[in-house]
N, C-alpha and C positions, 0 to 999 in steps of 0.2 A: 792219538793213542795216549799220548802226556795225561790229558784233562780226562781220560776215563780212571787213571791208575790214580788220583787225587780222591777217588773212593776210599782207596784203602789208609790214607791217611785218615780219614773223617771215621773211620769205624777204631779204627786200631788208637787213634786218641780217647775215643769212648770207652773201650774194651779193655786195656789197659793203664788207663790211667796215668798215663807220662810214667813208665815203668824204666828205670835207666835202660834197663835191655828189653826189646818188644823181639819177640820169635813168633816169626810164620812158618805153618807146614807146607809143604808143597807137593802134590801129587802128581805124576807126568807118568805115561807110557813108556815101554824099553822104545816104542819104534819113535817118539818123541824124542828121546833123552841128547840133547845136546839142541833140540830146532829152537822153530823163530820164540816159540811161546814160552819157553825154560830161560832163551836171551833173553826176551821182552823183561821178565820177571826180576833175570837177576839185575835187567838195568833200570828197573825201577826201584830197587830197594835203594842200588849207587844213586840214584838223581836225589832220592828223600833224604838220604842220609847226608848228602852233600849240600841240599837246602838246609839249613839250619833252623830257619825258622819254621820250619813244617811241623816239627818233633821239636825241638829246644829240649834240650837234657835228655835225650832218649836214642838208643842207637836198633837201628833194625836188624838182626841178623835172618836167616831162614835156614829151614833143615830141606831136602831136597830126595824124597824117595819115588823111586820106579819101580812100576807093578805092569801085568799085563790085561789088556783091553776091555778083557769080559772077567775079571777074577775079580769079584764085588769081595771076598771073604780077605781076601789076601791084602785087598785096597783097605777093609774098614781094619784091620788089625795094624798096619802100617798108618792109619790116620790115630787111632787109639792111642799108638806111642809116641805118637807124635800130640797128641793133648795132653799125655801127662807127663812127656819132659819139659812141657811150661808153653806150650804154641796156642796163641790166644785166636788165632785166625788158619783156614787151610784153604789151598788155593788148589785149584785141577783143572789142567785142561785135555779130560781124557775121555771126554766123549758123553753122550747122555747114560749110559749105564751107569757107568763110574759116578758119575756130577751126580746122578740121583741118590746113589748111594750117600755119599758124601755128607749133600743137601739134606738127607733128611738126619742124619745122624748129626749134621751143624743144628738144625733145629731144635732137636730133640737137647741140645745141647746149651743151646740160646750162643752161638760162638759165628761169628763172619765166616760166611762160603765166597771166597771168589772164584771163578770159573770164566774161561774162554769158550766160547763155545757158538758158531755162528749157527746151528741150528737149533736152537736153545726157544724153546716156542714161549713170547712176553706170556708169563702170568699176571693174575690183577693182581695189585698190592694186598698185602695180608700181614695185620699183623705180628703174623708168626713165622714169618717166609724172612729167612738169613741169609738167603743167596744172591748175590749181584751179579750181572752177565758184562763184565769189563769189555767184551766183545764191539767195537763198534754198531749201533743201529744201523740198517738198511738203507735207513733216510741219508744218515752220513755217508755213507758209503756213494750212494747215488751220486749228492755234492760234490765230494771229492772227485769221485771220474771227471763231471760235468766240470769240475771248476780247472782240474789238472789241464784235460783238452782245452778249455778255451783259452787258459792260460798258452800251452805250447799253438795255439792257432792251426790248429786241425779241423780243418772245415770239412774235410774227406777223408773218410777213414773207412779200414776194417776190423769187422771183428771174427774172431775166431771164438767159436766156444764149443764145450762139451753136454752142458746141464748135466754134470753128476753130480749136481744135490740142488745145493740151495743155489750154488752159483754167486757171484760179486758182482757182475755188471745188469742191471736191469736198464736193457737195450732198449726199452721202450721211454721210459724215463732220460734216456741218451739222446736220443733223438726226438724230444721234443721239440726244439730250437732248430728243428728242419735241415742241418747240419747233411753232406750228402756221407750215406755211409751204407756200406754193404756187409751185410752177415751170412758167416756159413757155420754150420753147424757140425759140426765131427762128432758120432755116435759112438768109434773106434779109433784106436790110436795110429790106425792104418788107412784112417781119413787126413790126418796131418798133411801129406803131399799135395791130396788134391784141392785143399782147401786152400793151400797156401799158390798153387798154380791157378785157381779160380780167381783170387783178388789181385796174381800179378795180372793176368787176362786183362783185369778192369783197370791197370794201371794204379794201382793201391801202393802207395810208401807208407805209409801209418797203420799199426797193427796191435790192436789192442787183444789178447790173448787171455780169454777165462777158462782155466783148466785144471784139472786134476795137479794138485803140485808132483805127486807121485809120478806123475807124466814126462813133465819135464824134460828128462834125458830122450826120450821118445822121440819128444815136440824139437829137440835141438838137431836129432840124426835129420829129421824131412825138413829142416831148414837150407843141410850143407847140399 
């Protein structure tokens, strides 16, 4: 995740110019405000600012507004005041409405878009295209599962999953190293139980869990 957020150094050196102070906007949802993606954010500005040699004379700060999911009007007015109290870059990770919004008004703008956003479909390069998807790629993701398991020496494993969207574990990609491993699928979060009673069946200790995070609390009651 480090070597994705080294983007926004390499743009915000371009864009401002080793400005003593560099401000980024930052766009996040009410049902977002406080998650992983607002941490991620504010702990990459702490790690650059604390490299010194990244910026050399230049300090990062960010301004930090919440809008709701589908309010595109509300989102480009709160990014508008946020480019003319001086924010040379806006960042969002609130979904493909919002990011397009954004996106095209970064454009229109010629100013850095960063966006989190795992359903984010790659466009070709253009141009005139200002948005970066700091999102780890697919590929990386796959690695990592693959390199995590080999690491901890899971030769046998379960997987639980939902597919409600895009998903993070491509199961087929998991198991190509022949690895023995059993998958169930839960359509409902009132599959939890029996999914999890299916792989003790098979004697299953190793349990890798791709799920709705909104689930969660769900997925912990059909644990106890």
């Amino acid at each position: 995740m480090w070597s994705e957020w080294r983007w926004l150094v390499v743009i915000l050196n371009a864009v401002a110019a080793l400005s003593p102070v560099i401000k980024i906007g930052a766009i996040f949802t009410e049902e977002a405000r406080g998650g992983s993606a607002e941490l991620a954010f504010k702990y990459a500005v702490y790690r650059i600012n604390k490299e010194r040699s990244l910026l050399p004379g230049s300090t990062l700060v960010y301004d930090i507004q919440y809008t709701t999911s589908r309010d595109t009007f509300r989102t480009y007015k709160k990014a508008c005041t946020q480019i003319k109290a001086g924010a040379v870059a806006l960042l969002n990770s609130a979904g493909p409405l919002l990011g397009a919004t954004l996106g095209a008004m970064c454009r229109t703008l010629h100013a850095p878009h960063l966006t989190v956003a795992h359903n984010t479909v790659e466009l070709a390069n253009r141009s005139d295209f200002f948005t970066i998807n700091l999102y780890p790629s697919r590929e990386l993701m796959d690695r990592a599962f693959a390199e995590l398991t080999a690491y901890l020496s899971w030769t046998r494993m379960g997987i639980i999953y939902e597919d409600y969207g895009y998903g993070e574990v491509n199961i087929l990609n998991l198991a190509r190293d022949g690895r023995d491993m059993y998958t169930v699928r839960c359509s409902d979060v009132r599959d939890y139980r029996r999914g999890l009673q299916q792989l003790k069946a098979q004697r299953i200790t190793h349990i890798i869990v791709d799920t709705d995070p909104n689930h969660l609390s769900e997925f912990s009651r059909a644990v106890r």
